[in-house]
N, C-alpha and C positions, 0 to 999 in steps of 0.2 A: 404825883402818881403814888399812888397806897402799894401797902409791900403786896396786897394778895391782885393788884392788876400789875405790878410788876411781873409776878410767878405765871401769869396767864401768859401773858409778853413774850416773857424769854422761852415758856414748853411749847408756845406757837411757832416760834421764830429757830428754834433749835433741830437742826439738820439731823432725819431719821436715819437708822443705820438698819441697814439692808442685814442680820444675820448672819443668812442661810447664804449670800453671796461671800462674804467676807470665810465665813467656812471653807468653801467650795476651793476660792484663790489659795486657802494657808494650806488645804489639803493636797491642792495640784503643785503648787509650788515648792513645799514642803518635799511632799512626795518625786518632785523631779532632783532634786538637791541630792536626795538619798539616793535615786537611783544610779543617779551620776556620781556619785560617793563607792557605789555596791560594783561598778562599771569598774573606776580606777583600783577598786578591793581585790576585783577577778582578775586584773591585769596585773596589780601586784603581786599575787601570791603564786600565779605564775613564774613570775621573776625571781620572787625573794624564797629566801630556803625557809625561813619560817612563818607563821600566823603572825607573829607578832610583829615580825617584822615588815610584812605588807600591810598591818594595819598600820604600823607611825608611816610607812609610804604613802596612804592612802590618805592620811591628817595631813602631811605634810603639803599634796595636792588639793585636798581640799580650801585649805588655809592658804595659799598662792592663788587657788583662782580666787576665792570672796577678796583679798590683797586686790590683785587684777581689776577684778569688775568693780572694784570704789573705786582705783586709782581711775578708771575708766568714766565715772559716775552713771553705770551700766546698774551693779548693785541697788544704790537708792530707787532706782525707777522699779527692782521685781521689790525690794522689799516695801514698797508703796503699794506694790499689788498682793503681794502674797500677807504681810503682815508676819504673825508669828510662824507660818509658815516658812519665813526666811529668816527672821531673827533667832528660830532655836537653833539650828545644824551649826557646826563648827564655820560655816562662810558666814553667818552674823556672828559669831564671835570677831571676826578675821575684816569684817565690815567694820563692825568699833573701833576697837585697835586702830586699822588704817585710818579710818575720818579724823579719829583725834588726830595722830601723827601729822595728816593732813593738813590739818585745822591749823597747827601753830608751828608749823615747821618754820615760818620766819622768825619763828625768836629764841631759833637755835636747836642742833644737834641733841645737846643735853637738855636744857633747860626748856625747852619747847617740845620737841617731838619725844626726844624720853620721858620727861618728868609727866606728860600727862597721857602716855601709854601706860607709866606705874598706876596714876588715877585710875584709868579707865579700867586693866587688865590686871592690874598687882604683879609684883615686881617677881611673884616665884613663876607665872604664867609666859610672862617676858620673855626670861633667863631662863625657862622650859625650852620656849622653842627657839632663841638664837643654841644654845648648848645642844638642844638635837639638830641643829643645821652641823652646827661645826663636827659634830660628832659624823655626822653621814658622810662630810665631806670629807673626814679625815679615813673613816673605812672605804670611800670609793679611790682614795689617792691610794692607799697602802694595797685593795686591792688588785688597785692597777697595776704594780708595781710587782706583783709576783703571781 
């Protein structure tokens, strides 16, 4: 076979891609992400005394459900449909993370589900968000307390 019926070959046999559909999913999908992001926003700021701080509330839930729906393998099936629609908002960040940890949780605590959450998210993103866990947690006990 010659390279130029090769290249016939393969542009014959190469599965087309729908655009205008692939748009449609990242924008619906996308856009349902955020509104359920803008949802847990309005409910925070309700609760919390400041902006800012019903925004790290509103991260924090967002990053727990994309956690959730991998742990679930809910996640991979919208972001097979949505595409970038899913992979940009903070729940595909929270997808990554989780699959890796996922992925090699049998070969350890450290060496497995850390070391390739450092790969995938870097080590200041990590120790971002366990440091605002422990942080919230330590403002809701002292809260509680007085």
């Amino acid at each position: 076979m010659q390279a130029q019926q090769y290249r016939e070959l393969v542009k014959k046999k190469k599965p087309t891609r729908n655009s205008f559909k692939n748009m449609f999913w990242a924008f619906i999908i996308g856009g349902a992400i955020c509104a359920l992001g803008q949802v847990f926003l309005d409910i925070a700021t309700a609760l919390e005394q400041t902006k800012a701080e019903a925004s790290a509330v509103t991260l924090a839930a967002m990053i727990l459900l994309g956690t959730i729906l991998t742990g679930l393998g809910v996640y991979d099936e919208i972001a097979e449909l949505g595409g970038a629609g899913a992979a940009v908002p903070i729940t595909g960040f929270a997808n990554t993370v989780t699959s890796a940890a996922m992925e090699f949780k049998r070969e350890g605590a450290i060496l497995g589900m850390g070391s390739k959450m450092f790969i995938i998210a870097g080590p200041v993103i990590v120790y971002g968000i366990l440091s605002g866990f422990f942080v919230a947690l330590i403002k809701s006990i002292v809260l509680g307390l007085f």
